[in-house]
N, C-alpha and C positions, 0 to 999 in steps of 0.2 A: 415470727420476727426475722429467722435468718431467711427466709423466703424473701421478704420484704425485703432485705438486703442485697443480698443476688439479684435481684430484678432491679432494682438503682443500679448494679453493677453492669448491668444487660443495657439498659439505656444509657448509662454514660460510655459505655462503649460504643454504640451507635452512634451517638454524639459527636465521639473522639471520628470517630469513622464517616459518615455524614459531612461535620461542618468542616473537620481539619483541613480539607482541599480547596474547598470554596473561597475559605478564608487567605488561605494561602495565595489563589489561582487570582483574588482579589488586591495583593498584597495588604491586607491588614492580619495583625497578629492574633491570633487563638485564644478565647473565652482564659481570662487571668492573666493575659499578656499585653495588656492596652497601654501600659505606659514600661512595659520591659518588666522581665522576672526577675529580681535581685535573691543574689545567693542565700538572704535570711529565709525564703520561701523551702528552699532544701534544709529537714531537718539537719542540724550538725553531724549527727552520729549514724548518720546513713550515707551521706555525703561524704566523709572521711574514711568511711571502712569503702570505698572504690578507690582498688590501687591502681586504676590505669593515667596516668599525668601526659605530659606533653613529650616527655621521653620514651613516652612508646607509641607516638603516632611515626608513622615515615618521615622520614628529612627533608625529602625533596616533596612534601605536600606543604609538611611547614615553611621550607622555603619560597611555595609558589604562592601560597595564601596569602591573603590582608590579614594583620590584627584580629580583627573582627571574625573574617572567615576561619582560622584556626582554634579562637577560641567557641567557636559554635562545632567546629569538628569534636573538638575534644568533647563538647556537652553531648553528642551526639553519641561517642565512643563510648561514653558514660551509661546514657541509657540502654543502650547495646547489653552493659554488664548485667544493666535491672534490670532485663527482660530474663538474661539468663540465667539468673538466681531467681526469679519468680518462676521461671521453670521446673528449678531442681526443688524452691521450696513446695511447691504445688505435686510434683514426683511424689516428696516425703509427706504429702498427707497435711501438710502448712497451708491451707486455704487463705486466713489471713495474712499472714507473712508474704505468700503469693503478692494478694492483691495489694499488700504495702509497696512492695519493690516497685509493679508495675506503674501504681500512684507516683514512686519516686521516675520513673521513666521519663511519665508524662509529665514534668515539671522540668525535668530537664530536656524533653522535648520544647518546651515552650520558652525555655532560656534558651535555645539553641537560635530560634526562630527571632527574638527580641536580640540576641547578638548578631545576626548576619544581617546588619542592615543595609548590606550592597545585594544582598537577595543573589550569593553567588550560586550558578549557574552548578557549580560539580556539588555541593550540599542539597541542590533540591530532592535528588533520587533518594538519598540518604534518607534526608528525615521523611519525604514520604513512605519509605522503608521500615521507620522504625514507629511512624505513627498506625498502620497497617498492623504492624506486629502488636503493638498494645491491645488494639480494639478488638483481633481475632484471641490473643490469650483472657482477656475478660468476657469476650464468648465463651471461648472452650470453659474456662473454671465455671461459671452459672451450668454452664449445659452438663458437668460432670457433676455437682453439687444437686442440682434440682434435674434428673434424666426424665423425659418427656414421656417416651415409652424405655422398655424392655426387652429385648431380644434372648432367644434363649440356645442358638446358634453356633455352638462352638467347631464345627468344619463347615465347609464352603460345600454346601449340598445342589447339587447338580436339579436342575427344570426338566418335568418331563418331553419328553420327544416329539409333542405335539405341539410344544410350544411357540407360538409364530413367529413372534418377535426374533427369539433366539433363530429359527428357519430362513427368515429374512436372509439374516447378518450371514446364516451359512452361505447362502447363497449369492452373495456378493463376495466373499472370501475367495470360493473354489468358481469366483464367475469372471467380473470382467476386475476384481482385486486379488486374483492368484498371482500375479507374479509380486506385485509388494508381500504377498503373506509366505511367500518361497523363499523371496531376497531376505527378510525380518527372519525367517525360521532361521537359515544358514547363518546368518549372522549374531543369532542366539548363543551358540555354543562360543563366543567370545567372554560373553559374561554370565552364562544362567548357571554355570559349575561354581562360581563363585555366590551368586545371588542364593543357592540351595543351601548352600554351608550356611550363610547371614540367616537363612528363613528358618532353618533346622536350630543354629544356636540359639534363638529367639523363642522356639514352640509357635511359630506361625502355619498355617498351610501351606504345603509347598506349592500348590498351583498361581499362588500367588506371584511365582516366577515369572508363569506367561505376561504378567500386566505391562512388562514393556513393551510386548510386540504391539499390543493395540494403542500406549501412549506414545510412542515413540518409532517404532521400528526396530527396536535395539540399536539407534543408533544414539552413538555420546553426545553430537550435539544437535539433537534437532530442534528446533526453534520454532513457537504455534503464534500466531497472533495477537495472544492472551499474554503472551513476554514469558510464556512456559521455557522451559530449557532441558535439554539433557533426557541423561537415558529414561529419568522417573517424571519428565515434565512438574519440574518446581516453577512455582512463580520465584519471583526475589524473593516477598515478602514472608511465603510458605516457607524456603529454603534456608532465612537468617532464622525462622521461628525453629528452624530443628539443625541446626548447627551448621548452615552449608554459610560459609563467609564469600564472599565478590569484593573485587577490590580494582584497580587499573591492571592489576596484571593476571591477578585468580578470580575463575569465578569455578566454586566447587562444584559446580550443578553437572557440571560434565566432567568432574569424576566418577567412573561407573561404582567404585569402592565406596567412596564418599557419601555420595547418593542415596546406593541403598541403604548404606543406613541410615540416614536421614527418612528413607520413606518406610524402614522398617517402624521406625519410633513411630512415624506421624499413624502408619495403621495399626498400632499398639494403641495410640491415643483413641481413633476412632473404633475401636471394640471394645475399649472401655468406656468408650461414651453411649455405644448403642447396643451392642452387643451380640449382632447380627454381623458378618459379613459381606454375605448381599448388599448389606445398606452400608457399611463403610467401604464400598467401592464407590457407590454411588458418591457416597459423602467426600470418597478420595477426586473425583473427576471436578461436581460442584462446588463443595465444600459444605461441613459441617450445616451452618448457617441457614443454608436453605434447607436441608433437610429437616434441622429442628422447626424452621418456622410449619413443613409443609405436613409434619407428624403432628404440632399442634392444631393445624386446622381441621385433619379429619379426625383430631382424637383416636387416636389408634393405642390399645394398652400394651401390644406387643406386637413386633414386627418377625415375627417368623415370615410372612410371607410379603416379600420385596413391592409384588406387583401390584398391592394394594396400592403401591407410591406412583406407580410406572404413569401412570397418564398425569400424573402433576407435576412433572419432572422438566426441566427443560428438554429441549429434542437429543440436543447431542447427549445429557449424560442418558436421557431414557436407551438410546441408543447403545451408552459405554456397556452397560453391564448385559444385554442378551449377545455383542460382540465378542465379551471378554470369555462367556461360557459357548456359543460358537466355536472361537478357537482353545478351547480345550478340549471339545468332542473332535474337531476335525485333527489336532494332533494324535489323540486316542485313537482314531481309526482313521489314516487318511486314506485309502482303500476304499470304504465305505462310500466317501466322497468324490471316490474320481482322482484323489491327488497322490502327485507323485513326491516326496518333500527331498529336498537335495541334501549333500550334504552338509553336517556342520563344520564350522569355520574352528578352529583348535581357539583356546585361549592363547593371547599370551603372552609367553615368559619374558619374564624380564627381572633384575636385580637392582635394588635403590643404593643411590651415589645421594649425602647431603652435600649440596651446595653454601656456599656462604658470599658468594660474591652475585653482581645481576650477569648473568652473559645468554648470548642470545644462540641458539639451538640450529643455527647456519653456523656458528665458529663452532659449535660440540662437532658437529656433522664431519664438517672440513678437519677437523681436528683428529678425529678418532677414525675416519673413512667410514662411517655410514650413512645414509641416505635419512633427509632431514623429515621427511613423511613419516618413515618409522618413529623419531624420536616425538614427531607429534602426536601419531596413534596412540602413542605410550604416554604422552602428556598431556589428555585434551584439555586441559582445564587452563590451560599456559594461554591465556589470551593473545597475549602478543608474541608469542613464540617465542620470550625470553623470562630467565630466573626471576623474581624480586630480589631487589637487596637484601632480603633476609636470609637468612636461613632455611634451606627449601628442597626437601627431598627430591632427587632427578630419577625419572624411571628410565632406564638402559637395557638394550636388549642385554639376551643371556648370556651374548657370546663377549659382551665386555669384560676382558683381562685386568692382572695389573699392569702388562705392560701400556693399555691405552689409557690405565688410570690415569696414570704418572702424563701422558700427553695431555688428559682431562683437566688436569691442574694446572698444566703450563698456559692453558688460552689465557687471554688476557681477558678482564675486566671489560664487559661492554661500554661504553661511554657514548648515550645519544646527543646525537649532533644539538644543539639549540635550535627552537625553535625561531625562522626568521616568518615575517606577515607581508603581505601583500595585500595590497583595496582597492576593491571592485565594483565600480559604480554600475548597477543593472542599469541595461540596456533593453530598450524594448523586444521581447521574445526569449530574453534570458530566462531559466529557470534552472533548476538547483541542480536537474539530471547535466543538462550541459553545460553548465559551471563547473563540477565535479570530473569531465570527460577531458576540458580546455585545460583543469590546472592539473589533473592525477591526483583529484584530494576524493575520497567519498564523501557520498551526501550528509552522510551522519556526523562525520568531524565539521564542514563549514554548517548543519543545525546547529551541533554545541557549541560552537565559538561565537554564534550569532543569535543564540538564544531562540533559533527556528523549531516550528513540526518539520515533519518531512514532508507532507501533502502542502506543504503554506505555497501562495504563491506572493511572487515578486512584484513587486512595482518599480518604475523608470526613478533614475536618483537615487534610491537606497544603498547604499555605501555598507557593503559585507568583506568582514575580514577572512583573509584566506591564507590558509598558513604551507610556506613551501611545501613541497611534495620530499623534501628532505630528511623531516621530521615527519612526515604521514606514516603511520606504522602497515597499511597496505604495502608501503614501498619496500620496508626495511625488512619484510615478510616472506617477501618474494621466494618462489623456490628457485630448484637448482635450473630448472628448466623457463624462468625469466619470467612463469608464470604467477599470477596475486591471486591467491582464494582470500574472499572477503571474509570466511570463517574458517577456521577445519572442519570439516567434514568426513564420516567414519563411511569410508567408500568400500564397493563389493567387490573385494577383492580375495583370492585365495592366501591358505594360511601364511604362506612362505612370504606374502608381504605384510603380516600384524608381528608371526616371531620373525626377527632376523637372523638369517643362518653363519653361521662365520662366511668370512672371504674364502671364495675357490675362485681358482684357476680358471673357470668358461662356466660361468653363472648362466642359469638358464634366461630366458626372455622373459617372462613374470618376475624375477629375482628383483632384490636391488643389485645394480653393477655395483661393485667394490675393487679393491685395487686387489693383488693376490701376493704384494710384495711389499715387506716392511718399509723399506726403504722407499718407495714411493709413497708412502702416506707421510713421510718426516718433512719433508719442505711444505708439507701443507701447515705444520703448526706455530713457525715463526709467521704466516701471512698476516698483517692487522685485518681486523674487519671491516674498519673506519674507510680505509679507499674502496671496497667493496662496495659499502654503503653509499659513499658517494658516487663513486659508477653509477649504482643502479638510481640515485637522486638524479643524476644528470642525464640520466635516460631518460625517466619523466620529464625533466624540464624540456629536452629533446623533442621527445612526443609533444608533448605541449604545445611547444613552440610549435612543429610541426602541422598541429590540428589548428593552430590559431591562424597559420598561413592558410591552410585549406581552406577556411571559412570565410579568409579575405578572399581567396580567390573563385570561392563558391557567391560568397557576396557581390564581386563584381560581374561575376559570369551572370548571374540573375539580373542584375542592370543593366547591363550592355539589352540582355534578353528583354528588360522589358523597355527600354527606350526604341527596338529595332522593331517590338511590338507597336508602342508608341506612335512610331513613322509610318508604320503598315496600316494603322487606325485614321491618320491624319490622311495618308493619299486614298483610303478609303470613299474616307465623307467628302473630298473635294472632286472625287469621280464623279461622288451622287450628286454634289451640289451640280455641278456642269450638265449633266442628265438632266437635271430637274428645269436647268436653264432651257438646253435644247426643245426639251419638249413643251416647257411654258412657250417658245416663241415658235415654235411650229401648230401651236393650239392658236386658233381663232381667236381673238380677245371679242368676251362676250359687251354687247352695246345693248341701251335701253332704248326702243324705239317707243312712239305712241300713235296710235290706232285709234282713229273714232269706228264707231261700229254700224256701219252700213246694214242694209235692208239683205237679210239672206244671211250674213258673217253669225258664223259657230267658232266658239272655240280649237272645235278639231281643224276645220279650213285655214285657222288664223297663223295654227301652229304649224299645219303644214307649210303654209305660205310664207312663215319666217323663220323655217327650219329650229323651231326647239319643241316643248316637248308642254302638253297642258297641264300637268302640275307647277312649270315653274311660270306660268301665266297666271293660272289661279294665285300661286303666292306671291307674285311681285303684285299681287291689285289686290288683296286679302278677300278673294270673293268666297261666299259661305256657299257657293253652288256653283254651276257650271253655267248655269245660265246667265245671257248677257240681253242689255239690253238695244234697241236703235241709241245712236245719238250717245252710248256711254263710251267713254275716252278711257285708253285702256294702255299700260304697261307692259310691251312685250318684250322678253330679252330673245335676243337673236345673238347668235356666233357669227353669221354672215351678214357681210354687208346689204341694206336691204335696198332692195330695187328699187330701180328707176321708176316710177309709174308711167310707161306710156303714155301721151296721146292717144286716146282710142280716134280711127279713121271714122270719117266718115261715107254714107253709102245715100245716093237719093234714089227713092225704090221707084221701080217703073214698071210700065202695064207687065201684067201677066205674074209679077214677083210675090213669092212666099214667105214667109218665115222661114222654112226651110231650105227653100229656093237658096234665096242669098246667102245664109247658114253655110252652105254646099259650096258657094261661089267663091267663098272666102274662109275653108278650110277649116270652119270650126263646126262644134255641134250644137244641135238647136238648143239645147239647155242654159250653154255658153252663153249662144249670142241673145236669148229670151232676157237670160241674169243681167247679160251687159247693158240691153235696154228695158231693163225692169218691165218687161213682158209677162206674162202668163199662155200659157196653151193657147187661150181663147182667145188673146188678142188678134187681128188681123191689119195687117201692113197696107197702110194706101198708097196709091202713085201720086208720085210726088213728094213722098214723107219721108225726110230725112234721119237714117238711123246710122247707130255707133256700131262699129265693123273690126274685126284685128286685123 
């Protein structure tokens, strides 16, 4: 019976998983939501013991939302809770309790969806966030409840030396991917002295340490295609399912702290579901999901041995795990290998400051004299390089005093400019890369405001709102050097730029410059940030402006070009037409003559005698042969004008005259003059007998 139960639990999660996007992608509302979810559908006494209300959402989301949209936040906030008390009750051994919360989730998922009926645009990630999270925790509990196989695996046991797959991966490591596995090593020693403490207090393996060089590099924010993030690559949805919260200004996935433990938990869960580690790597790369499905088809009772999986695997996770044990032999001996490994990068130091007001990490900087990259290495998770208005621990290097305290507290309050809009009718050849170049907006903020992908394209007339470059948080991110990184990114650099050292006197060339005098860092903390901000706004509008001119004058220069094109085409073709003229009236114009056909006349003599050629005689008379006959009237075309016929002379022959005789007398040959008087050899001339002569 409880079988039968877990497996409805396993299909209605696929369900929830399967239809919820479809449905959504379609705008119609999700199975129980067709005329709207009324609050009677939430038992009472589930629904009442969630203390989160509309006073603990942020101010300025309530302020920016409709009605409607903030009440679908708050339902959303809600299920959030029911996911994470179905966790802890699921922790404690509560299977059903678990799966009540989660049921409570999904009904306030479906109220969430029945309330947003402008289908706003910043709740869509959310609840696909949180419908995600439903369907993988009613995976996980079935697949913990009813385990497929058994693993009996409790260390991470090493593949023998012959093993190819694993030899591969060596050999791409120490081959043409050494320097990424050099630059990931050196940058290890940032975070793996902390990641051993987490793996040690936990009773995990510690080799489980290395798994970020292969998902990540070791660095805080790297970003996969898959919407992975950070040093342990969480999706969203993996990372709300084990405590990592995102929001407009946190997204916890790049916290290196954070993180780990979040993926300490998640491969706690996957070794209690399989009980293998081999296979909760795998399970960590793919996900649970597919491995339960691909252990149920071959029926396997225990998974000691990984590779019985390896060819049913997708390519990259079959790949994850002979990489992951690659780079454990080649740190264990890189010698062995040919490799030289550099040094490690120190952790580091730094001391926490709570905050309680929003200020942005250019006024700490300018305020305190240190270099705004450091306070970002030390904050990666600061999306936009500024506080929340909550309350929010600040990480500070180590050489922060009180005396910079006391300057820390004087900055003022950030205050972002209001967003002002501008609208932009595409134009033919417009697309979203050089829209985003023309105004200094990225492509990703004119998607969200326009409801676009990023691959979409444009059509002529569509009318896209584009919001100044004012309020662009690229602009207001800006560092000291006028440069915009679209993310932070944890760069190779030596230690002395992760710790920062106090101010000296002639800081080296790698250092951050600082001032070496107190009193030169004091006129920086009465500066507001507000004109700063606007400078660097009015530089973009500048540029802008700038690039918009270029383009008109890139636009005209290509005009001018092709209209000079244009003229050089048209005096072209009237060259050839004049050509064409010339030579038509220096060509003979051809004439139809007509021909009866005399005694002796060929084709070949006709053509010669009217200068054209005996194909175009045969086709002006459609004759089916060459031959002609006496007496047939025949169409000849000639180019020249055809001759005069003669008078042939006459000759009266007299004693003693020849045929050839007179032939002779009168310049021609006797075949001539035979043809002219329709003679034959034999005939003989009399005296007296007058004949035709040239």
């Amino acid at each position: 019976m409880k079988k039968a139960i877990l497996v409805t639990i396993f299909v209605f999660a696929a369900s929830i998983l399967l239809c919820g996007a479809s449905l959504a992608a379609a705008g119609k509302p999700a199975p129980g939501s067709a005329s709207g979810v009324s609050d009677s559908t939430i038992p009472a006494d589930l629904d009442l013991s969630c203390p989160i209300t509309e006073e603990d959402l942020p101010a300025e989301d309530m302020a920016r939302l409709s009605p409607s949209a903030r009440a679908a936040l708050l339902s959303i906030r809600k299920g959030e809770f029911y996911c994470t008390r179905a966790q802890e009750l699921w922790e404690q051994g509560d299977v059903d309790g678990a799966v009540q919360s989660l049921d409570m989730a999904y009904q306030l998922l479906l109220r969430a969806d029945a309330q947003d009926k402008g289908k706003s645009v910043e709740l869509i990630q959310l609840k696909e966030d949180l419908r995600v999270i439903i369907s993988q925790r009613l995976v996980e509990i079935y697949a913990t409840r009813y385990v497929t196989a058994q693993g009996e695996n409790n260390g991470i046991l090493m593949p023998g030396t012959d093993n190819k797959y694993v030899n591969y991966e060596i050999g791409l490591l120490t081959g043409i991917e050494s320097g990424f596995f050099k630059r990931s090593y050196a940058r290890s020693g940032m975070y793996r002295p902390m990641i051993l403490e987490k793996l040690k207090r936990a009773g995990l393996p510690e080799e489980l340490s290395w798994l970020p060089l292969i998902e990540s590099g070791f660095k805080d924010s790297a970003f996969s295609p898959a919407r992975a993030l950070g040093l342990w690559q969480f999706i969203p949805s993996t990372g709300i399912r084990f405590g990592l919260s995102r929001d407009k200004f946190i997204d916890e996935r790049m916290d290196p702290e954070k993180a780990t433990d979040a993926a300490i938990k998640y491969l706690q869960a996957l070794h209690n579901m399989f009980g293998d580690w081999i296979t909760c790597l795998a399970a960590y790369n793919c996900g649970e999901g597919r491995i339960i499905r691909e252990i149920n088809k071959k029926k396997i009772p225990y998974l000691d041995n990984f590779w019985d999986l390896y060819e049913n695997l997708p390519r990259e996770t079959a790949r994850y795990v002979p990489r992951f044990f690659a780079t454990l032999m080649i740190i264990k001996d890189p010698a062995k290998y040919g490799m030289e490994l550099p040094a490690l990068i120190p952790p580091p130091r730094y001391k926490v400051h709570r905050l309680t007001r929003q200020v942005h990490l250019m006024q700490i900087a300018r305020a305190i004299g240190f270099e705004e990259a450091d306070l970002v290495t030390l904050n990666p998770e600061l999306k936009l390089r500024m506080t929340p208005s909550e309350p929010y621990d600040l990480r500070l290097p180590q050489a922060f005093d009180g005396d910079l305290l006391a300057m820390l507290d004087a900055v003022p309050e950030y205050n972002p400019p209001k967003p002002t809009y501008t609208y932009h009718t595409v134009q033919v050849g417009d697309t979203l890369t050089n829209l985003s170049r023309r105004y200094g907006i990225s492509v990703s903020t004119i998607c969200l405001l326009n409801g676009l992908r990023a691959e979409a394209s444009l059509y002529k007339g569509k009318v896209l709102k584009i919001p100044s470059a004012v309020c662009e948080p690229p602009v207001l991110l800006a560092s000291a050097d006028g440069s915009t990184p679209e993310q932070p990114v944890l760069a190779d650099q030596p230690a002395e730029k992760v710790t920062v050292p106090p101010p000296a006197p002639k800081p080296e060339p790698h250092e951050a410059v600082q001032s070496s005098q107190p009193d030169e860092v004091q006129p920086v903390l009465p500066e507001p940030a507000k004109p700063d901000y606007k400078s660097k706004a009015a530089k973009a509008r500048e540029r802008a402006e700038r690039e918009r001119k270029a383009a008109l004058e890139e636009k005209e220069r290509l005009k001018k070009e092709k209209e000079k094109e244009k003229e050089k085409e048209r005096l072209r073709k009237e060259k050839e037409k004049e050509e064409r003229a010339r030579k038509a009236a220096a060509k003979p114009r051809t004439s139809i003559l007509s021909h009866t056909v005399e005694k002796g006349d060929t084709i070949f003599n006709l053509a010669q005698r009217y200068n054209t050629t005996i194909p175009a005689i045969v086709k002006a008379n459609d004759l089916p042969s060459k031959r002609i006959k006496i007496g047939q009237t025949l169409k000849v075309p000639t180019s020249k004008p055809p001759e005069e016929k003669k008078a042939p002379k006459t000759y009266k022959v007299k004693k003693g005259d020849t045929a050839i005789s007179i032939a002779r007398k009168h310049d021609m040959t006797l075949s001539d003059f035979l043809k002219l008087n329709k003679f034959t050899k034999k005939t003989k001339v009399k005296r007296g007998e007058t004949v035709k002569v040239e």
